[in-house]
C-alpha positions in Angstrom: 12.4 -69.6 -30.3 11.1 -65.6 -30.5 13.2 -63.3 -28.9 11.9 -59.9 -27.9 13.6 -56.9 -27.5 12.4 -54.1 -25.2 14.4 -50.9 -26.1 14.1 -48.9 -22.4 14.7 -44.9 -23.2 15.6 -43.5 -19.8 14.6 -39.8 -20.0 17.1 -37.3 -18.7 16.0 -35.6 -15.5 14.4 -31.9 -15.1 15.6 -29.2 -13.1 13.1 -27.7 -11.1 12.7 -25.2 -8.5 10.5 -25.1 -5.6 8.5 -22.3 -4.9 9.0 -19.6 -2.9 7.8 -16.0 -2.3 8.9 -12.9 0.1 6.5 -12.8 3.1 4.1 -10.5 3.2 4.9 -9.6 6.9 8.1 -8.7 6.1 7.9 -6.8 3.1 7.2 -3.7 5.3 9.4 -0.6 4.2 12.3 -0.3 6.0 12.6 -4.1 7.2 14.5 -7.5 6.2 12.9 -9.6 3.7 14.7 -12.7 2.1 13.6 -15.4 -0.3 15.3 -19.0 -0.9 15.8 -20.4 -4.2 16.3 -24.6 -4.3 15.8 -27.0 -6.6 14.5 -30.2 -5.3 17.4 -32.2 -6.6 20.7 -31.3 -8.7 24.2 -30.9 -7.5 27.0 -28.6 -8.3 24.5 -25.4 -9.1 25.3 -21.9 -10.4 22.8 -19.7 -9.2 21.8 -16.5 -10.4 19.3 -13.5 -9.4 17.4 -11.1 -11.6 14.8 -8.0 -10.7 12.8 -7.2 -13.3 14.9 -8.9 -15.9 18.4 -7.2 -14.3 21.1 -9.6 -12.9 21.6 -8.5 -9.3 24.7 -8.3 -7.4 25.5 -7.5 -3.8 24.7 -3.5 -2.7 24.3 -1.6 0.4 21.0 -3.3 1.1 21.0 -6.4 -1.2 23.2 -9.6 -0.1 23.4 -13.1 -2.1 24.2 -15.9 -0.5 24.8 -18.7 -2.7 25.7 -22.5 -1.7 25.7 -25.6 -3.5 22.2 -26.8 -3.3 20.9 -23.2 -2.6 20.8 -19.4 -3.1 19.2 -16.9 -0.2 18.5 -13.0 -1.3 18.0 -10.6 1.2 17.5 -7.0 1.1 17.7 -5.2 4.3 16.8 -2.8 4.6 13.8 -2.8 2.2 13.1 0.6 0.2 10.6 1.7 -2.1 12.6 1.0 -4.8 13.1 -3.0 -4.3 9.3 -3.4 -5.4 9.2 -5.5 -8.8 9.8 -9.2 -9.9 12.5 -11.4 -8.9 13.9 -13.8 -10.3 16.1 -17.1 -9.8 18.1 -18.7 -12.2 20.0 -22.1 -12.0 22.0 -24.2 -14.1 23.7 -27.4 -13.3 25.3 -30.0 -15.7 23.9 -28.7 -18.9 20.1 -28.1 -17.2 18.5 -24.7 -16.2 15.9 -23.4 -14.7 13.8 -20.7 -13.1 11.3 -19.1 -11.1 10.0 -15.7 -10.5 7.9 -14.6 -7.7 6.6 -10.6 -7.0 7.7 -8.4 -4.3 5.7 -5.2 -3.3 7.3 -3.2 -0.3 4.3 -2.1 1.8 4.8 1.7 2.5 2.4 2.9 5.6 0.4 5.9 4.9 1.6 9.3 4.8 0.0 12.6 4.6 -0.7 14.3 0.9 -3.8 17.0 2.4 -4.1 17.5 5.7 -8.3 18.4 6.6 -8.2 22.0 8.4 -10.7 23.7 10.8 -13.4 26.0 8.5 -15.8 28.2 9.0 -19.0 28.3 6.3 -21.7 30.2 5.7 -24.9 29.0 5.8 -25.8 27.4 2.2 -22.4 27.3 0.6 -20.6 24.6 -0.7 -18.0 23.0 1.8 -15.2 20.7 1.1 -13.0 19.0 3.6 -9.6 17.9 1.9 -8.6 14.4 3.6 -6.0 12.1 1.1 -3.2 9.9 1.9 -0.3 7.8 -0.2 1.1 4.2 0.4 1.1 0.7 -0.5 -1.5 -0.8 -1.0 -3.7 2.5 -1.3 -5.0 3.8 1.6 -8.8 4.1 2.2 -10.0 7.5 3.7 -12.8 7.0 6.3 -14.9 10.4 7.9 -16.5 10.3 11.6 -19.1 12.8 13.2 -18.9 13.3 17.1 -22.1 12.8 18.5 -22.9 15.8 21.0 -20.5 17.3 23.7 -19.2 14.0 24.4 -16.9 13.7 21.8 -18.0 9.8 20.8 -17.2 9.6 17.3 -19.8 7.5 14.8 -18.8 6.2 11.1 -21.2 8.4 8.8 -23.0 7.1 5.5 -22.0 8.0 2.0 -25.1 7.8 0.5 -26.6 10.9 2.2 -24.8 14.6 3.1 -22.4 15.5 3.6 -20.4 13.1 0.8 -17.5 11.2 0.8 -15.6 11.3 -2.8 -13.8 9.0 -3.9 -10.5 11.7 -3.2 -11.4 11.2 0.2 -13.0 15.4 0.4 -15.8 15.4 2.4 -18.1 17.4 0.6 -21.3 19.4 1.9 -23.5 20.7 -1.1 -25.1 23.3 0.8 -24.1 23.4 4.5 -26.3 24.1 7.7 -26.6 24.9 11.0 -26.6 21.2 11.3 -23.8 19.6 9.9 -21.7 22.3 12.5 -19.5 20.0 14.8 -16.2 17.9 15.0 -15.0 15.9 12.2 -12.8 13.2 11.9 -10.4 11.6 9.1 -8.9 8.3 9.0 -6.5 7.4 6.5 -5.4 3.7 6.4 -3.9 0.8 4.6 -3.6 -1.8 7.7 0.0 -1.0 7.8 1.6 0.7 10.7 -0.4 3.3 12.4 -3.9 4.8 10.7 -3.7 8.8 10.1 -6.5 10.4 12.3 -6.8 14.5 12.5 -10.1 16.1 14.1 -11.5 19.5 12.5 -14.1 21.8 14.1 -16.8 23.2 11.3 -18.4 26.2 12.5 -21.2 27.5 10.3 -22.4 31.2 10.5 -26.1 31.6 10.3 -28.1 33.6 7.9 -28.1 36.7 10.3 -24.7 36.5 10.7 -24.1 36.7 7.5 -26.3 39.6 6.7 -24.4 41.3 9.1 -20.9 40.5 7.5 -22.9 41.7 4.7 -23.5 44.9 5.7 -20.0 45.7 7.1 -18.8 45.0 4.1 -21.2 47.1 2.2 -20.1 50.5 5.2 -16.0 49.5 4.4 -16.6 49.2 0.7 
């Protein structure tokens, strides 16, 4: 009679942790955000939190709260400084794992260069300063009013006047056309857009002979 003997290997479990990520909608400067580390089984856990590589503890605006099956971080509230990677760390019975996830505090946009009122002469080269900082950049968008009305169109960047880059708004050589109000609009899609209106006036050729020749009598 053959006997046959099946050697069974039982493998020892994994610790792993289940995702998890700080809500976008949240991670707005100045609110509460939180994140919940678990592992989807273990018992008698140690948990531990890191931000970019550095063991956290509890602060002014950072709280741990740390039970047997799970650990909840919250920062409240959120400042520009908490941006970076996070962390969680857990070890139970001899096992450990982790699982790091990316926060990026969403700053609305505030002025750098405020566009001002100008007045040109005719041909000269015009620029019209318009830039913002946040998170995520913001996007700098120029508007002409149309007429007396003071309706306000969205105005092409392939033709003059230009839209850099920078956000300037630049005229190469300006006219007796491009003279009306402008608008700027700074935005990230967080909290309220930046909008300020300028008037360009632009003084015409006679004018500027004129200027011309007062400065010539004074000089």
């Amino acid at each position: 009679m053959l006997f046959f003997f099946i050697n069974i290997t039982r493998s020892e479990n994994s610790l792993k942790i289940q995702a998890f990520n700080f809500p976008p909608e949240s991670s707005i400067i100045g609110k509460r955000v939180s994140a919940t580390c678990t592992p989807s089984a273990g018992e008698k856990m140690e948990f531990k939190w890191f931000r970019n590589g550095k063991e956290l503890s509890k602060t002014l605006n950072v709280d741990i709260r740390s039970f047997s099956d799970l650990s909840a971080l919250v920062i409240d509230p959120l400042t520009e400084d908490d941006t970076g990677n996070y962390t969680c760390v857990v070890n139970s019975r001899g096992l450990s794992a982790s699982y790091t996830t990316t926060l990026e505090v969403l700053i609305p946009p505030s002025w750098d260069q405020i566009p001002k009122d100008i007045d040109a002469l005719s041909g000269n080269t015009v620029v019209l300063s318009c830039k913002g900082s946040g998170t995520p950049k913001p996007t700098v968008t120029w508007m002409r009013s149309s007429g007396d009305n003071m309706d306000f169109s969205s105005m092409s960047s392939l033709v003059e006047p230009i839209t850099y880059p920078n956000g300037s708004l630049v005229f190469n050589s300006i006219s007796k056309e491009d003279e009306g109000m402008y608008k700027c609009n700074v935005s990230n899609k967080i909290g309220s857009s930046l909008l300020k209106t300028v008037m360009v006036r632009v003084i015409g050729m006679v004018l500027k002979l004129k200027y011309l020749a007062l400065f010539l009598c004074f000089s």
